[in-house]
Each structure stands twice: as C-alpha cells, then as structure tokens.
C-alpha positions as CSV (number, residue, x, y, z in Angstrom):
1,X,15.0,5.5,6.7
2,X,12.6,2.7,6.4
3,X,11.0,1.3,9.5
4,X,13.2,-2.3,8.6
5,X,16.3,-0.1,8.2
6,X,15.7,1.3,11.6
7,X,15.2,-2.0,12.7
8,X,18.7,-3.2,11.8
9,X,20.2,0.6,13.0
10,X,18.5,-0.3,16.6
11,X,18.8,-4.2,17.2
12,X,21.5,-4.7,19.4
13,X,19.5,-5.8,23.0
14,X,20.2,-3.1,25.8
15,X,20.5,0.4,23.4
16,X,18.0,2.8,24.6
17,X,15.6,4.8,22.6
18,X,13.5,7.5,22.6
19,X,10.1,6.5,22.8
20,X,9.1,7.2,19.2
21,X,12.8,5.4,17.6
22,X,11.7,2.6,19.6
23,X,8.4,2.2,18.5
24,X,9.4,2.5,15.1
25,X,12.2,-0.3,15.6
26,X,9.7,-2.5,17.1
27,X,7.5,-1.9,14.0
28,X,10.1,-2.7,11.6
29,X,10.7,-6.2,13.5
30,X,7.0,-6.9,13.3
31,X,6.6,-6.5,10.2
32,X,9.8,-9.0,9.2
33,X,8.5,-11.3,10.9
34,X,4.3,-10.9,10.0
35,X,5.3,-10.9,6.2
36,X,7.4,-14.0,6.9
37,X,5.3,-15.6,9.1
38,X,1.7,-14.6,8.4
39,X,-0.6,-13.2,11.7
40,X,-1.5,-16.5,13.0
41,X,1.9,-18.0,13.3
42,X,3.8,-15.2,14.3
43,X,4.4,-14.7,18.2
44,X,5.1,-11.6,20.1
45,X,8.2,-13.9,21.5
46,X,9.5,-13.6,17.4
47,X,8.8,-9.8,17.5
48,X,10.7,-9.5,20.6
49,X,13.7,-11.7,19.8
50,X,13.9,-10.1,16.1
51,X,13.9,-6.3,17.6
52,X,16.8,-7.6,20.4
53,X,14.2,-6.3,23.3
54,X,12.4,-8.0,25.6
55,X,8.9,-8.8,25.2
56,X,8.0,-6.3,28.9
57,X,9.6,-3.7,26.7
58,X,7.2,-4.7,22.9
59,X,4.1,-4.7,25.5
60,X,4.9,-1.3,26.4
61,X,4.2,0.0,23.0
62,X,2.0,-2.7,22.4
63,X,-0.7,-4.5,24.5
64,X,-0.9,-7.4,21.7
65,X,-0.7,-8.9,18.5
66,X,-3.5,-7.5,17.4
67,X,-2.6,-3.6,18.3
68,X,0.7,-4.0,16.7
69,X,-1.1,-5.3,13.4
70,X,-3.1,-2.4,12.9
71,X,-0.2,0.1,13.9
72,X,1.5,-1.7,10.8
73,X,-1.9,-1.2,8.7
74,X,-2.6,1.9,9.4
75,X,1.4,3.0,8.4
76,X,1.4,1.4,5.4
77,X,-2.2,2.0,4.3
78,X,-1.5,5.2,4.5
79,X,1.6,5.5,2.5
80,X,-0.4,3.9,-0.3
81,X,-3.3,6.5,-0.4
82,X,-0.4,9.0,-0.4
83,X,1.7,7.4,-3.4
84,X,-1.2,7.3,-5.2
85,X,-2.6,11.2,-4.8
86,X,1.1,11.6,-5.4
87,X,1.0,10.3,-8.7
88,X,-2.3,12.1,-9.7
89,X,-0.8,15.4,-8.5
90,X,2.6,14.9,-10.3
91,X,1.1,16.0,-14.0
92,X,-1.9,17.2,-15.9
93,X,-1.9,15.2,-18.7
94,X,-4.1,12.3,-18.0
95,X,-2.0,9.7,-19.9
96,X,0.6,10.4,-17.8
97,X,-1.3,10.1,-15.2
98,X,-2.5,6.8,-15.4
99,X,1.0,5.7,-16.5
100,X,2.5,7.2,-12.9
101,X,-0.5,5.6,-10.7
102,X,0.3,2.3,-12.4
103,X,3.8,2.6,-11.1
104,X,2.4,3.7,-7.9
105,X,1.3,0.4,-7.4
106,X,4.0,-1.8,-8.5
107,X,6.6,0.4,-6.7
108,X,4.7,0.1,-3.5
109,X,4.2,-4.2,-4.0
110,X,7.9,-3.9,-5.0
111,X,9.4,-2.7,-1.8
112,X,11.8,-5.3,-0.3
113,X,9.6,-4.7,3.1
114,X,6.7,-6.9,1.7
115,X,4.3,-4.9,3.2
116,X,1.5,-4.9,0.7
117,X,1.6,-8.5,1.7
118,X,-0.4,-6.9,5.3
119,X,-2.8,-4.8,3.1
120,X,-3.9,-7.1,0.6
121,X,-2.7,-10.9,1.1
122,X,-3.5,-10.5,5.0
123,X,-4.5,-14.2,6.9
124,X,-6.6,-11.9,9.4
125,X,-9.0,-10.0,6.7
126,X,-12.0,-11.9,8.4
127,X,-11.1,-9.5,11.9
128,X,-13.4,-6.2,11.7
129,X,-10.3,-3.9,12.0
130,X,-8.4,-5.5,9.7
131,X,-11.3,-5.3,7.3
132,X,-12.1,-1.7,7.6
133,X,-8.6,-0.6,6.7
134,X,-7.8,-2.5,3.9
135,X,-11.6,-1.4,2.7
136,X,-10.1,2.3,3.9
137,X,-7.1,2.1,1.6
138,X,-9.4,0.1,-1.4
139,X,-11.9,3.0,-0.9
140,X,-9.3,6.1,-0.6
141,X,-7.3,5.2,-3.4
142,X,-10.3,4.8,-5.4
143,X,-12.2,8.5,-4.3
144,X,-8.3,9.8,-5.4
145,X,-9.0,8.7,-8.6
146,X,-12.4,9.4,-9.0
147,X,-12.0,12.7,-8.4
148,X,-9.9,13.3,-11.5
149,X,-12.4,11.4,-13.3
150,X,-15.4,13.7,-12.7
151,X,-14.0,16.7,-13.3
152,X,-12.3,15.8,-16.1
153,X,-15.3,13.9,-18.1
154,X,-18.5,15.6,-16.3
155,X,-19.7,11.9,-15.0
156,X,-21.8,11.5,-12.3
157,X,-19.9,10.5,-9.1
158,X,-21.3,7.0,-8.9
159,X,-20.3,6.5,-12.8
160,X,-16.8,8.0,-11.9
161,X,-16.4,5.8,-8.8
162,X,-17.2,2.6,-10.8
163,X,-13.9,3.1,-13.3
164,X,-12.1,4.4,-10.7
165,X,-12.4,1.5,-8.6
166,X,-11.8,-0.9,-11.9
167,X,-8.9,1.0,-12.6
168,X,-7.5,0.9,-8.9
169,X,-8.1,-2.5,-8.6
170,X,-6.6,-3.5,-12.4
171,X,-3.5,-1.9,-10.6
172,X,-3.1,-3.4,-7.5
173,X,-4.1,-7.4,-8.9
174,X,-2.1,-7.1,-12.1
175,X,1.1,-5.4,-10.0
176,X,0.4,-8.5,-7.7
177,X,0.4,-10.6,-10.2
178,X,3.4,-9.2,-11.6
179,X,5.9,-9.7,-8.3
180,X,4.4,-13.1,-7.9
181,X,5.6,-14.1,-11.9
182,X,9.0,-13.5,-10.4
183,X,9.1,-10.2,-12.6
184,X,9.6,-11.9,-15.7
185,X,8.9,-8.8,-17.3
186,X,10.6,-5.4,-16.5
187,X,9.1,-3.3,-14.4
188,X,9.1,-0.3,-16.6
189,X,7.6,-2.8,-19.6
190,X,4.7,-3.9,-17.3
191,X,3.8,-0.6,-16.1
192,X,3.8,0.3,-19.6
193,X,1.6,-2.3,-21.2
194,X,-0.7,-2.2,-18.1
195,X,-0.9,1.3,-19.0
196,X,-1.5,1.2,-22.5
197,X,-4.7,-0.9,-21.8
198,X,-6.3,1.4,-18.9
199,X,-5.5,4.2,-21.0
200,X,-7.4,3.0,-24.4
201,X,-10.6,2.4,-22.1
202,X,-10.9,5.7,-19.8
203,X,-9.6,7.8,-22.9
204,X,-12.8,6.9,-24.7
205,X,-15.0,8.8,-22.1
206,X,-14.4,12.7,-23.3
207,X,-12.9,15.8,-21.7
208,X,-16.4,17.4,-20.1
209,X,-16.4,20.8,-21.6
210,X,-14.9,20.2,-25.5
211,X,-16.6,20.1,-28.1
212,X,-16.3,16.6,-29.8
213,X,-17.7,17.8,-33.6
C-alpha cells in the first residue's frame, strides 16, 4: 500500500494509529498536498486538515515543514535508486538492460503520487538538504549504472561515470518530458524509441575482454 493509499485507509479525524501507520498517513497527506501546492505555499494547517489530525498530533512526528520534506525525499529518493539497481539486476543482456532502466524512469514519473515532482521539479532545491538529496539520488543512480559500464567495457571509472550520468539523465528529462506532453505517445513506444537511441551510442563502446578482429 502506497503511502497516499494509506492516507485515504487512515483519514477519518479521531482513529488511532500506531506510531509508524501514523507517520506513514501523515506522509501520504504531505505529499498530496506538497505536489499540489509546491513547498512554499503549502501549510502544515493543509497537511493537518488533509490527514483528518490535528496539527499537535503532525508536530509530533514532525517539528516542521521542512523535516517533513526531507522524510518525503529521503522515501522517495530512495525508491528510485532501488528501481533503478532493480532494473540492472533483472537481466544480463545489456540491451535489455538499458530498455528496463528507461522504464524505470518513466514508471517512477508515472505514479499517480507525483512524487518525482519533490525529487526533480522541487521550488526548495536552493535549501542545502534539499540539494544534497536530489544530488544523492542524481549521483546513486548514476554509480548504479556506471558500475555495469566498467566492467562490461574495461573504461576507466571517470569515463564510465560520464555516460552513465548522460544516460541517467537522458532518462529522467526525456520521461519528464514525456508525462508533461500529456503522453501523447504510449508508454511502451517511448521507452522503446528512448531506448533505441541510448542503446546505438553505449553499444559502440566494446565488451572489455572480446576480441573485436
């Protein structure tokens, strides 16, 4: 269950929780209203009134605005470095491979939440901790990738980190770019032709090891 879909399971004002159901209900309703609102204009009184709790209860799991932001981050940071090793992990064949860590990104700017809206549309990126972690997820994603790179084509890690970090960014702006075009293109067809052109470029650096004559 999602942390929005725990959010509408827990709303009604008065139900208590367990500590750790709450906290993930009071998530949920943050992040409603952050992706609807933006961090500047939301209000903990939104957050509150969304989750059906009063606003003694948010600042018990909370102190403020700001804490509950980066508890938000550091969730769905996190379950983007995952989807992405994921992907990696899920074959051996390298085509593939950068075929299912396409998809990785447009399933995760996909999700009816609108969370990668926090991780890479954020009004706050100009607030150190906001910065660090969507550098962290930027930089994770990217090492993920590179590490298939080097041992696959023997180049140096600095070389390996540059595609990967072409690569993991070509995936997270053209996904972007994607949702935001109303996905006038299926998402199957775009992960596809997104594919296609990654895969022409990185499969022109060869398998370390075989003999190319």
């Amino acid at each position: 269950m999602t942390a929005i879909e725990q959010t509408e399971a827990a709303r009604p004002r008065g139900t208590r929780l367990p500590r750790r159901a709450r906290r993930n209900q009071l998530l949920g309703a943050a992040q409603e209203v952050f992706v609807a609102q933006g961090y500047h204009s939301a209000a903990m009184d939104d957050i509150a009134e969304r989750a059906g709790v009063s606003k003694p209860v948010l600042y018990q799991h909370f102190p403020g605005k700001l804490d509950l932001y980066l508890a938000l981050l550091d969730q769905h940071c996190e379950s983007l470095i995952q989807a992405v090793r994921g992907a990696l992990a899920s074959t051996t064949d390298n085509k593939q491979r950068v075929r299912a860590t396409m998809d990785a990104y447009f399933a995760y700017v996909e999700d009816e939440g609108g969370a990668f809206r926090l991780v890479f549309e954020s009004d706050l990126t100009n607030e150190p901790a906001v910065r660090e972690r969507v550098d962290k997820v930027t930089n994770e994603c990217a090492e993920a990738i590179c590490d298939v790179i080097a041992e696959d084509t023997g180049l140096s890690r600095a070389e390996s980190m540059l595609l990967a970090s072409g690569l993991g960014g070509l995936s997270q702006v053209v996904a972007r770019s994607w949702l935001h075009s109303d996905r006038s293109v299926p998402r199957e067809q775009a992960v596809q032709l997104l594919a296609s052109l990654a895969w022409r470029g990185i499969a022109g650096f060869p398998l370390h090891g075989i003999d190319q004559h």
